[in-house]
N, C-alpha and C positions, 0 to 999 in steps of 0.2 A: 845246443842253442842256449846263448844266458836269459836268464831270468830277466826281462826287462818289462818296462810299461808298455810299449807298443805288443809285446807279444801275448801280453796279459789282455790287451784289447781283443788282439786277433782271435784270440781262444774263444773270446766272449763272440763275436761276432761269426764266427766259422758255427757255432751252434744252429743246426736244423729248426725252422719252424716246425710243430706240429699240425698237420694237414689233420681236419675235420670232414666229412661228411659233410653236405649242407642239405641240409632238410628242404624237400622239394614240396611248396606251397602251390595248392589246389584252388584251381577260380573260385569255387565255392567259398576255401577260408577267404578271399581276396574281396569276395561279395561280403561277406561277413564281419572282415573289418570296415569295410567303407562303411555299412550300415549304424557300425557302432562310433565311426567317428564323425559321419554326418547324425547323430542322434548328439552326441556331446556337443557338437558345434551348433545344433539347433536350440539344445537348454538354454546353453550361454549365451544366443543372440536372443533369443524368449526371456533372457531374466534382463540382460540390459535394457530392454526395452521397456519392460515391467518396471524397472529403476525412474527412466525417462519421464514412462507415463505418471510416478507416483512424484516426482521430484515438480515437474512441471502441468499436471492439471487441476490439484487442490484450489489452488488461490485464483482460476480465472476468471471469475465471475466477480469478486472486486477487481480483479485489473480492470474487466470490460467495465465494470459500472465508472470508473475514472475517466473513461473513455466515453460516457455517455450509455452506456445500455446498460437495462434493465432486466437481467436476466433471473428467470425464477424458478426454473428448472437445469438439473445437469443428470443428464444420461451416459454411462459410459457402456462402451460397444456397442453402439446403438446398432441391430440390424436393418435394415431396409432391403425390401425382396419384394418381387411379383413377379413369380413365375410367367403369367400370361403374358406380360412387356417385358419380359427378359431383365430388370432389374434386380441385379442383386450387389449390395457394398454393406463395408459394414465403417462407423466410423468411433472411433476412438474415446473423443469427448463432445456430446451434443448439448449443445448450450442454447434454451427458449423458451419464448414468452408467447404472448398471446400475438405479437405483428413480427417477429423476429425470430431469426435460428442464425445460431456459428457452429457449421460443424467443422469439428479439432483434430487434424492429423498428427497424429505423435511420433517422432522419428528420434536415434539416436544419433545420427548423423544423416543430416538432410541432403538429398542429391536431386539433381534438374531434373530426371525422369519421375522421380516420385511427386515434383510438383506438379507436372502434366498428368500423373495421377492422380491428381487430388483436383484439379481442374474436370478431369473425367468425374467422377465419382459427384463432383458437384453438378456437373449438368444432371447423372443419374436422379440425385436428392431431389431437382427439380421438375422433372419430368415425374415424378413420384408424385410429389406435391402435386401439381397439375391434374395427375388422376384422381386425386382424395378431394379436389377443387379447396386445396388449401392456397391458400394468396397472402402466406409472408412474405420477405423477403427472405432468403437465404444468402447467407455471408460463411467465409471460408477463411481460414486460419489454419497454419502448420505450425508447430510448437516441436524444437530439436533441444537436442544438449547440445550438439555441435552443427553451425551453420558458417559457412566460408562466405569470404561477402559477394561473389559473384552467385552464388545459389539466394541470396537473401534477395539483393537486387532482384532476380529473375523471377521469383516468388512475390514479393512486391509491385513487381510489373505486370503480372499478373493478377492482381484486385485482391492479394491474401494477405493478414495481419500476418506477422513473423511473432512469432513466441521463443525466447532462449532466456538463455541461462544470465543472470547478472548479480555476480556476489554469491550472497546466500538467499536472495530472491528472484524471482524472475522479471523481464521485461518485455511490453508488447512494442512493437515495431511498428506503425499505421503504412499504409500504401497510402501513394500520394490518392489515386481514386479508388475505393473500397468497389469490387466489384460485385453485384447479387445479381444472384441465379433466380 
């Protein structure tokens, strides 16, 4: 047979794969990576968030004073709990004075159900207060990095300042009626 290119191919291509073994993996390792890679995908969503909260809760207490309040305290994480009434939230940034509170949900991306979260959590705040026979008002604010304008709407419509990103500062959003708990 001559010496040609096509048969130079063929040669190359008539070569046998080598067949491996393949290593027969145990539910246990199979538990063992999921655990490791839901623990990595928890850091990372635990540090963007961590980002979020530090990029956007510093400066809110001058945004809110431009906006008329007078706030003189900021708590963050604030928990709130009573066992005996089943309350338990915990909230992110608590912003108050001596007739007023905003508590501040921090998301990195805002979605519809966490605004109905944060609607819950503020009846909880209130119902709290109520027991302590505290009589501010309670006001609610979501604060994202990233917010699509139908979630912003829907948050808005529902009596919550919107908090995002603008520039290299932030901006607060007013609802057309601020709603308190």
């Amino acid at each position: 047979m001559p010496n040609t290119k096509a048969n130079k191919t063929a040669k190359i291509s008539t070569k046998k794969p080598v067949k491996r073994a393949a290593k027969r993996i145990t539910h246990d390792e199979i538990e063992e990576a999921k655990k490791k890679i839901y623990k990595v995908l928890s850091d990372f969503s635990d540090t963007f968030g961590k980002m979020s909260e530090s990029m956007l809760i510093p400066s809110l207490v001058d945004k809110f004073k431009k906006l008329g309040f007078a706030f003189e305290i900021t708590n963050r994480h604030r928990k709130i709990a009573s066992d005996e009434h089943d309350i338990h939230t915990e909230i992110d940034a608590f912003l108050e004075n001596s007739s007023q509170a905003m508590a501040v949900e921090v998301k990195t991306k805002l979605r519809r159900d966490e605004v109905d979260y944060h609607v819950e959590r503020m009846e909880k705040i209130r119902r709290h207060a109520d027991l302590h026979n505290d009589k501010r008002q309670f006001l609610g604010a979501i604060a994202a990095t990233v917010v699509d304008e139908d979630t912003r709407r829907y948050a808005l419509k529902q009596g919550f300042y919107v908090i995002e990103p603008s520039g290299e500062d932030v901006k607060i959003v007013e609802p057309v009626s601020a709603k308190v708990w």
